[in-house]
MMTF fields as JSON, N, C-alpha, C and O atoms, coordinates in Angstrom:
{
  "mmtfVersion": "1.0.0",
  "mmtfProducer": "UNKNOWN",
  "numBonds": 451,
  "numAtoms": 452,
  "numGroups": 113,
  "numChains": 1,
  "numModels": 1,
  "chainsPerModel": [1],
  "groupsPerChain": [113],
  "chainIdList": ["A"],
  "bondAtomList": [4, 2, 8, 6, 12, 10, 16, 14, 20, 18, 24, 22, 28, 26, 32, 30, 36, 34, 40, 38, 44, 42, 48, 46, 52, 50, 56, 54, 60, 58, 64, 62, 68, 66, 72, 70, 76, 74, 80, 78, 84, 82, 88, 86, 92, 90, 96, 94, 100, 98, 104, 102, 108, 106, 112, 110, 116, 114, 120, 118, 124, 122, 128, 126, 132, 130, 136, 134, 140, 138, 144, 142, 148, 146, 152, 150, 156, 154, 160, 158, 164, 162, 168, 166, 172, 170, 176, 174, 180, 178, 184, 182, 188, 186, 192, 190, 196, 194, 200, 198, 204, 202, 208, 206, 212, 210, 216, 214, 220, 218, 224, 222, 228, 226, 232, 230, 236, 234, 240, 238, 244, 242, 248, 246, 252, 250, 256, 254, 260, 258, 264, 262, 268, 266, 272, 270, 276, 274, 280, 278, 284, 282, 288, 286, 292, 290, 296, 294, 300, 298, 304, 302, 308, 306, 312, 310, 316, 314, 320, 318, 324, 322, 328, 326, 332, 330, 336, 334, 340, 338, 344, 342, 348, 346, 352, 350, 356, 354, 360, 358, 364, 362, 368, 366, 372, 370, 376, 374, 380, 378, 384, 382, 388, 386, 392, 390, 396, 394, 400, 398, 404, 402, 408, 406, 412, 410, 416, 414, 420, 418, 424, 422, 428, 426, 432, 430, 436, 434, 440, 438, 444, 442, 448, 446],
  "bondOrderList": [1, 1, 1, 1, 1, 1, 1, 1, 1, 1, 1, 1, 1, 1, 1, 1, 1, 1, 1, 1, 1, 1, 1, 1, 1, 1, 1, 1, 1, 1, 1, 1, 1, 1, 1, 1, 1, 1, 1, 1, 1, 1, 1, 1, 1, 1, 1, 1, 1, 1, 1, 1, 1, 1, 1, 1, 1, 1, 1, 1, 1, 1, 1, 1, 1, 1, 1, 1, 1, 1, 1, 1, 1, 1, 1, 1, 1, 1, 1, 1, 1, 1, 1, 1, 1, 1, 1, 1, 1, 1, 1, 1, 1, 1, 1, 1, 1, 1, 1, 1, 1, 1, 1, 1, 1, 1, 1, 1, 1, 1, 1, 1],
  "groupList": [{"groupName": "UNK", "atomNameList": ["N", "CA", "C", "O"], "elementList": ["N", "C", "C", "O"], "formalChargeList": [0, 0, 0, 0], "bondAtomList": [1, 0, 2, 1, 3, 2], "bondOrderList": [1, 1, 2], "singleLetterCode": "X", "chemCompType": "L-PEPTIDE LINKING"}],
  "groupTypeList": [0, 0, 0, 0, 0, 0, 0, 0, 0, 0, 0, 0, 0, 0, 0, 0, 0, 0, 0, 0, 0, 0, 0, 0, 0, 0, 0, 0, 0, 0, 0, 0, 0, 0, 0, 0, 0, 0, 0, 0, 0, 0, 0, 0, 0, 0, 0, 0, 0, 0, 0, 0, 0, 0, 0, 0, 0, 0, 0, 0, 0, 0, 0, 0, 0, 0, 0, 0, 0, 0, 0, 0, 0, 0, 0, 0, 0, 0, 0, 0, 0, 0, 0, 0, 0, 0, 0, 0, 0, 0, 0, 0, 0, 0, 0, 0, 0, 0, 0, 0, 0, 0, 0, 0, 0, 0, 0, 0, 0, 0, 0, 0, 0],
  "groupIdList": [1, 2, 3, 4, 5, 6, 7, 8, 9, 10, 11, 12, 13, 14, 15, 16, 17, 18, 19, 20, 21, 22, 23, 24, 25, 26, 27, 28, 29, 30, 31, 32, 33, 34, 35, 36, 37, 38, 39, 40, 41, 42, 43, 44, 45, 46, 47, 48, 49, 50, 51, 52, 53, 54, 55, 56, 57, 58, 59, 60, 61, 62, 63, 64, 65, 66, 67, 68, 69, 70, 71, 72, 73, 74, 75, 76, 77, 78, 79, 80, 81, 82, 83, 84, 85, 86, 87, 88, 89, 90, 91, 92, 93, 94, 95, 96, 97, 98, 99, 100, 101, 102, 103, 104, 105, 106, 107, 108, 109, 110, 111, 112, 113],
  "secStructList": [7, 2, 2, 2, 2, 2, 2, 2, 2, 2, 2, 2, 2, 2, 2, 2, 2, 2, 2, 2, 2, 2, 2, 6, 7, 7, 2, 2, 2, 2, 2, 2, 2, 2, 2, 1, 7, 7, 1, 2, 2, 2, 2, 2, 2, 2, 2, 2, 6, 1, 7, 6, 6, 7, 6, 6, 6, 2, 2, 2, 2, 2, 2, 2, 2, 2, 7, 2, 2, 2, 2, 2, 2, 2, 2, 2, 2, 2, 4, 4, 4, 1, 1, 1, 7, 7, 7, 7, 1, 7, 2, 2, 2, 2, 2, 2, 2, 2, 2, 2, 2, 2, 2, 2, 2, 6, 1, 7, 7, 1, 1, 7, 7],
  "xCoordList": [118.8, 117.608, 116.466, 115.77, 116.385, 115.653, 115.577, 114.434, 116.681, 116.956, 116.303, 115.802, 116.417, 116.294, 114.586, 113.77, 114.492, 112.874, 112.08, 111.339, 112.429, 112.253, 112.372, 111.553, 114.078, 113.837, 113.092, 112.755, 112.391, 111.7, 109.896, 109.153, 109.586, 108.916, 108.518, 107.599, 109.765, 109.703, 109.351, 108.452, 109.549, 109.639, 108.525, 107.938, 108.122, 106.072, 105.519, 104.809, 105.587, 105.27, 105.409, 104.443, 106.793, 106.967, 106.045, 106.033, 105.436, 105.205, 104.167, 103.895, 103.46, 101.635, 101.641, 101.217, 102.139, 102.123, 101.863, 100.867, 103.248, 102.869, 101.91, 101.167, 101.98, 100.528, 99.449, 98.536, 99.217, 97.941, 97.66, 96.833, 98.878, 99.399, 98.706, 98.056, 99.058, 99.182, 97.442, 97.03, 96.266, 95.434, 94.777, 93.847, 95.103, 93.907, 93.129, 92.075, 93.728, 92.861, 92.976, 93.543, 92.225, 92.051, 93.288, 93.319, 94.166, 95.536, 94.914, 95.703, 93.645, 93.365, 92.931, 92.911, 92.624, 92.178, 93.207, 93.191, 94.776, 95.698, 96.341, 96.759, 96.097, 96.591, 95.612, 96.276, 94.564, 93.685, 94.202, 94.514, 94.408, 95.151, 96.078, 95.685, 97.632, 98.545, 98.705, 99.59, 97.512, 97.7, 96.806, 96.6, 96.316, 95.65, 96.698, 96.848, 97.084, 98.364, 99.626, 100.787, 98.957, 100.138, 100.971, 101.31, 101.141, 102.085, 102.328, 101.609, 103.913, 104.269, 103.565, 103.759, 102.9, 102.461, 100.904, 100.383, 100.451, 99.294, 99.739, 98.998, 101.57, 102.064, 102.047, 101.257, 103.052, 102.956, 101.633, 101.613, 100.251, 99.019, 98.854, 98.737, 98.753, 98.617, 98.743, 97.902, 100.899, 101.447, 100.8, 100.401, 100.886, 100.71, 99.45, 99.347, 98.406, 97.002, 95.539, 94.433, 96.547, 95.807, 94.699, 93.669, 94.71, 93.993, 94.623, 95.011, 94.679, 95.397, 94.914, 95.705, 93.567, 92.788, 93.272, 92.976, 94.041, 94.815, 95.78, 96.687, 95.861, 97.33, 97.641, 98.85, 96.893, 96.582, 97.164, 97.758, 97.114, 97.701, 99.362, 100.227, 99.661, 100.891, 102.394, 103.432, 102.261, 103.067, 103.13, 104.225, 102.074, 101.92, 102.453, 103.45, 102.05, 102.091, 103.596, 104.135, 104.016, 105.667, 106.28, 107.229, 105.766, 106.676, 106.22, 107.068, 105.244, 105.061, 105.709, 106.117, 106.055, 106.285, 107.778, 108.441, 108.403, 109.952, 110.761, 111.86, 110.008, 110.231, 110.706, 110.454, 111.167, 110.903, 111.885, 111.621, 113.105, 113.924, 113.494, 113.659, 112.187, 111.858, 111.696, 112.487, 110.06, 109.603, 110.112, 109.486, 111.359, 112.184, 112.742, 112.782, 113.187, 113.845, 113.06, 113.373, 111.768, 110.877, 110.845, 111.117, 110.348, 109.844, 111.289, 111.251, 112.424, 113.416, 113.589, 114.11, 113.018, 113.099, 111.678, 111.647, 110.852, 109.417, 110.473, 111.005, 110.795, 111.41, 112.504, 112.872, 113.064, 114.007, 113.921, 114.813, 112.387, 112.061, 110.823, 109.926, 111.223, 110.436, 111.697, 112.9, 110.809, 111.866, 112.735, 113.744, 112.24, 112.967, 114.315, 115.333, 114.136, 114.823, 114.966, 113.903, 115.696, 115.751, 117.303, 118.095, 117.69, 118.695, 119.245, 118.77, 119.914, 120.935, 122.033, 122.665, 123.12, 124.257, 125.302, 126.47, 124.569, 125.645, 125.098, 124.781, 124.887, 124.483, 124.621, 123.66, 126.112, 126.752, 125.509, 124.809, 125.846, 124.573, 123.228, 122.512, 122.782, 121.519, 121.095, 120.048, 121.991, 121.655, 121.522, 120.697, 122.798, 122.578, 121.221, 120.639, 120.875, 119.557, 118.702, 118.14, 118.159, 117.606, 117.163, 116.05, 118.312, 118.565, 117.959, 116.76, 118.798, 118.369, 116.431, 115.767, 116.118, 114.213, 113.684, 112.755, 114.344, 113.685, 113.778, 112.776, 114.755, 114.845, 113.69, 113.132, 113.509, 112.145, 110.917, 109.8, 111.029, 109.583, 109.432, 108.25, 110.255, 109.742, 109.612, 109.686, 109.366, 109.341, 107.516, 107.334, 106.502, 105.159, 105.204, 105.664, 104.589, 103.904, 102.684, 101.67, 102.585, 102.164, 99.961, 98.979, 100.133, 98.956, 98.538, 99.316, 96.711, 96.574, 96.389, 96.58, 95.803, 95.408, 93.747, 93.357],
  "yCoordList": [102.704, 102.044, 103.043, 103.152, 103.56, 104.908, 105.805, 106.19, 106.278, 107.059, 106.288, 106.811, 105.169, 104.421, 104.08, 103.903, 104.081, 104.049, 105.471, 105.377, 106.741, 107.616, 108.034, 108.588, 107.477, 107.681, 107.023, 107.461, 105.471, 105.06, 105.827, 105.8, 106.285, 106.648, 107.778, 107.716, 108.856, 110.164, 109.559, 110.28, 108.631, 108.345, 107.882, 108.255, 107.216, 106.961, 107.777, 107.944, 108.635, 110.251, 111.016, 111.606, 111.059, 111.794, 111.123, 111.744, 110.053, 108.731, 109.498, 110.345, 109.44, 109.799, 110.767, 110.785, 111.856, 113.182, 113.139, 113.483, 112.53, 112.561, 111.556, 111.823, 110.448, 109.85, 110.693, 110.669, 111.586, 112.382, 113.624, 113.933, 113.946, 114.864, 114.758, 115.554, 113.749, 113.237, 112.832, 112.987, 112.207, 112.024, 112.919, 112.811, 114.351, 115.384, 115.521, 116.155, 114.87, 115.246, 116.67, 117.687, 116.442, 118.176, 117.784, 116.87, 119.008, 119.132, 118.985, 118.538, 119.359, 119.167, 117.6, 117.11, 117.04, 115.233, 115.083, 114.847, 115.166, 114.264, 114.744, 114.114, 116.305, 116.68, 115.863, 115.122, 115.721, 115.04, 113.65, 113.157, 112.784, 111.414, 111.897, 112.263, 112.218, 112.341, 112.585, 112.138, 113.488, 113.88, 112.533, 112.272, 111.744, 110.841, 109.321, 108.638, 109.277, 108.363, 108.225, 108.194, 108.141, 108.638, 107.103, 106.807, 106.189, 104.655, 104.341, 104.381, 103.969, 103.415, 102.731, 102.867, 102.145, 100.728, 101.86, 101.715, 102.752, 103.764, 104.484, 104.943, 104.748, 106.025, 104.976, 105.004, 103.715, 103.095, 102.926, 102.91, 102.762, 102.407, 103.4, 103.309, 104.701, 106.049, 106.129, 106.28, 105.949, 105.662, 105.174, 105.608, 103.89, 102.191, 102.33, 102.053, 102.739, 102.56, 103.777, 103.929, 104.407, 106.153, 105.856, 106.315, 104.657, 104.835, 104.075, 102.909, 104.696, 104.345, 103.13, 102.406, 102.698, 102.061, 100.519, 99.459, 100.765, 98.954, 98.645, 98.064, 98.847, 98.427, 97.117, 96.911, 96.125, 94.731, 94.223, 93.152, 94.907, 94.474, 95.232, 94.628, 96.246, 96.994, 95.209, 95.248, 94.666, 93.997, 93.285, 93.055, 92.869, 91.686, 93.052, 92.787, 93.807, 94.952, 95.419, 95.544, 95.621, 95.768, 94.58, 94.751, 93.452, 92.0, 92.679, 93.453, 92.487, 92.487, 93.374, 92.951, 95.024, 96.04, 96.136, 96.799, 95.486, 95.764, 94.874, 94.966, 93.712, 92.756, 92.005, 92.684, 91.091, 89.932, 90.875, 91.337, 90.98, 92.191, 92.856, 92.936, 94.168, 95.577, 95.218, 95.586, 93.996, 93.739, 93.218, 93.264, 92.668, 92.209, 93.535, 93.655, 94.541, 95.877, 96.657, 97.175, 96.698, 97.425, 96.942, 97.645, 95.065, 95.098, 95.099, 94.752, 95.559, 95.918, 96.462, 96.279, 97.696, 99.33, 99.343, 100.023, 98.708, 98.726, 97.981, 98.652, 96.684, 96.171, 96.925, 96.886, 97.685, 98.692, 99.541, 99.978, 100.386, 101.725, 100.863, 101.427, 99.366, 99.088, 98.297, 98.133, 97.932, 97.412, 96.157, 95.672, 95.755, 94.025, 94.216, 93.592, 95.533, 95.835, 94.964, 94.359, 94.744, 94.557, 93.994, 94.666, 92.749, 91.712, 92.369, 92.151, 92.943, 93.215, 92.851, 93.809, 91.862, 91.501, 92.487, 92.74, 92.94, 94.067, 95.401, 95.625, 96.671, 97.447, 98.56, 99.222, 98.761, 99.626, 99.022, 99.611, 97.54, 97.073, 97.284, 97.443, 97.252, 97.35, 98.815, 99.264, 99.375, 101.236, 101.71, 102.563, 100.827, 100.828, 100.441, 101.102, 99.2, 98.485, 99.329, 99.551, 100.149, 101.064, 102.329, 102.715, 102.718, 103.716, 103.32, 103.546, 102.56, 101.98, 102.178, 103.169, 101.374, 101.201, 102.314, 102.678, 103.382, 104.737, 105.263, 105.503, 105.337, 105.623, 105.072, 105.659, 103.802, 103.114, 103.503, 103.28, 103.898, 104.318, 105.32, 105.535, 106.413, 107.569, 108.063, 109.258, 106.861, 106.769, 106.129, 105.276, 106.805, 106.159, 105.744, 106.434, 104.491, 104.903, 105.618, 105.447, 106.198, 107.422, 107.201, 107.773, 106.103, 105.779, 105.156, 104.4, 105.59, 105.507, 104.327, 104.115, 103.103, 101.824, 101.469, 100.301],
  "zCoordList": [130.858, 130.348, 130.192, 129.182, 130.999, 131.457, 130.168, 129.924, 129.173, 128.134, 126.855, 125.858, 127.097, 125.764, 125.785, 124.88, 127.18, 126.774, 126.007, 125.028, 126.693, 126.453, 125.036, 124.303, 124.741, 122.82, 122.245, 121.145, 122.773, 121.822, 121.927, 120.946, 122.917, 123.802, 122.354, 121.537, 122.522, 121.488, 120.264, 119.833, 119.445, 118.262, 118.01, 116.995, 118.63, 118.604, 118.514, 117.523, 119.48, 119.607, 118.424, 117.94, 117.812, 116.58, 115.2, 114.137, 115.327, 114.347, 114.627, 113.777, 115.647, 115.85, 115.231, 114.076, 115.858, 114.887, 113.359, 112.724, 112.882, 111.464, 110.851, 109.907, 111.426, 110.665, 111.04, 110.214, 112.226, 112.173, 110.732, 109.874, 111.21, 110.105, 108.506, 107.829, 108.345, 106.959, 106.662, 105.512, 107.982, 107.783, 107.57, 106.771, 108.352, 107.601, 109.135, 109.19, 110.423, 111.004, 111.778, 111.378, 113.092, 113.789, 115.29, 116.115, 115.045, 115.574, 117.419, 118.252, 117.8, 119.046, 119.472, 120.601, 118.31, 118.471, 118.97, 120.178, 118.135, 118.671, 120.418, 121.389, 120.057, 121.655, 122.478, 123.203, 122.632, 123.713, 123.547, 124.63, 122.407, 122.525, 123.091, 124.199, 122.883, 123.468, 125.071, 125.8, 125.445, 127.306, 127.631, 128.816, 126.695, 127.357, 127.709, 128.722, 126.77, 126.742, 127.31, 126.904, 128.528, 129.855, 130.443, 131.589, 128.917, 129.428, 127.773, 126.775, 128.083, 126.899, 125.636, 124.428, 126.183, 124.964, 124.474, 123.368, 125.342, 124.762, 123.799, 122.93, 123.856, 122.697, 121.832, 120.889, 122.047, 120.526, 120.003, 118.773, 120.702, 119.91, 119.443, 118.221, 119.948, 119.088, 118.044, 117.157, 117.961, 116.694, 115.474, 114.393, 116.243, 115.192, 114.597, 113.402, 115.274, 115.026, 114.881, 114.362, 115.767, 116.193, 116.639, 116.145, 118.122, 118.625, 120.048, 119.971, 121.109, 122.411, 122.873, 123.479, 122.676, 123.243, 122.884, 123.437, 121.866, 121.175, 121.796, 121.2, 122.775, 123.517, 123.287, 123.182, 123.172, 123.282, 122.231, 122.354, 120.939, 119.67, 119.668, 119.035, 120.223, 119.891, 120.099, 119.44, 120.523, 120.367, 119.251, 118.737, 118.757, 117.62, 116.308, 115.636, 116.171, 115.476, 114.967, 113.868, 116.432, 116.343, 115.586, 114.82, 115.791, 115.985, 114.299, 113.854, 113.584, 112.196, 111.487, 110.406, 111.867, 111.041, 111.266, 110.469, 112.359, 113.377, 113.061, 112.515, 113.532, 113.935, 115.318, 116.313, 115.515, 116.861, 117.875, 118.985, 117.072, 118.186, 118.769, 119.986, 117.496, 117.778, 118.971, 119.84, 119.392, 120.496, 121.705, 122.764, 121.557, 122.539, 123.604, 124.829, 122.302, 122.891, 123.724, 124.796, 122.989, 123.959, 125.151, 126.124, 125.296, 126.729, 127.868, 129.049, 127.157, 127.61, 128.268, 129.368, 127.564, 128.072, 129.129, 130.154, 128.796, 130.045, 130.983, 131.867, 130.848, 132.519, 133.041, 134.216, 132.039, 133.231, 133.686, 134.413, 133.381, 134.16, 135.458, 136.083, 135.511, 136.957, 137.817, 137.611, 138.812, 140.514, 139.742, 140.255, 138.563, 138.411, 137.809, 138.105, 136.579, 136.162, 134.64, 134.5, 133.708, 132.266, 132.477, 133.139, 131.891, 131.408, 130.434, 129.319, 130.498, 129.289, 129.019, 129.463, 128.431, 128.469, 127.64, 127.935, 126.577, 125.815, 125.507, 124.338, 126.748, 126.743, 125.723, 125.332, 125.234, 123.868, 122.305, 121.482, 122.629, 121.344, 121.272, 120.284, 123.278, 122.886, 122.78, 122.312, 123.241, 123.017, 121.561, 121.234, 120.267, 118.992, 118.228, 117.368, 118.768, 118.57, 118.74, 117.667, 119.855, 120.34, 119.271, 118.915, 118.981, 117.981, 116.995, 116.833, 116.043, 114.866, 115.139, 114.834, 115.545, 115.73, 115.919, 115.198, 117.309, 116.969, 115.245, 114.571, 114.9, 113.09, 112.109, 111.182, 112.582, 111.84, 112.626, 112.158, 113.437, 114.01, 113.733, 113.467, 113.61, 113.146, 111.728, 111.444, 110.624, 109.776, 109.19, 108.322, 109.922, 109.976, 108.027, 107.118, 107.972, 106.908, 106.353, 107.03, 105.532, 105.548, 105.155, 105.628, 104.106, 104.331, 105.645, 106.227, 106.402, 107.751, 107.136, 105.939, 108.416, 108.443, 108.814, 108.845]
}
């Protein structure tokens, strides 16, 4: 569970980048977002919004651009890197699932928002 958070984790990460990229901004803005964004749902706001501070929306966001799965998978991967742990019945699928979404996430669209 642990891995799969991490890939989706990278792929936000790789997403921020290039939507920064693409905006034109200054390569030290995003390093100071990035060391600042030290919890999951801060990288996806990075990503999603390029701004950490939206955490609040990163779900509704996902559910819109992903869809109902994307968001299912994620809080997947958050309940299994804690004590409760994450329900998974078909782990081979949800590792595919997993995959697949990192692929769309690291696919920012390119105009910012």
């Amino acid at each position: 569970m642990g891995l799969c958070r991490i890939a989706l984790e990278n792929a936000f990460l790789e997403a921020a980048w290039i939507k920064h990229h693409f905006s034109g901004g200054p390569e030290q803005e995003l390093h100071a977002a990035v060391d600042d964004a030290e919890k999951f749902t801060k990288v996806a706001a990075l990503a999603l919004f390029g701004d950490i501070t939206r955490i609040r929306d990163v779900d509704k966001e996902v559910k819109a651009r992903y869809g109902a799965q994307a968001a299912y998978l994620i809080k997947q991967c958050q309940r299994g890197a804690h004590a409760a742990g994450a329900q998974i019945t078909d782990p081979r699928r949800f590792v595919q699932d997993v995959e697949a979404l990192a692929q769309k996430v690291r696919k920012p669209e390119v105009s910012a928002r």
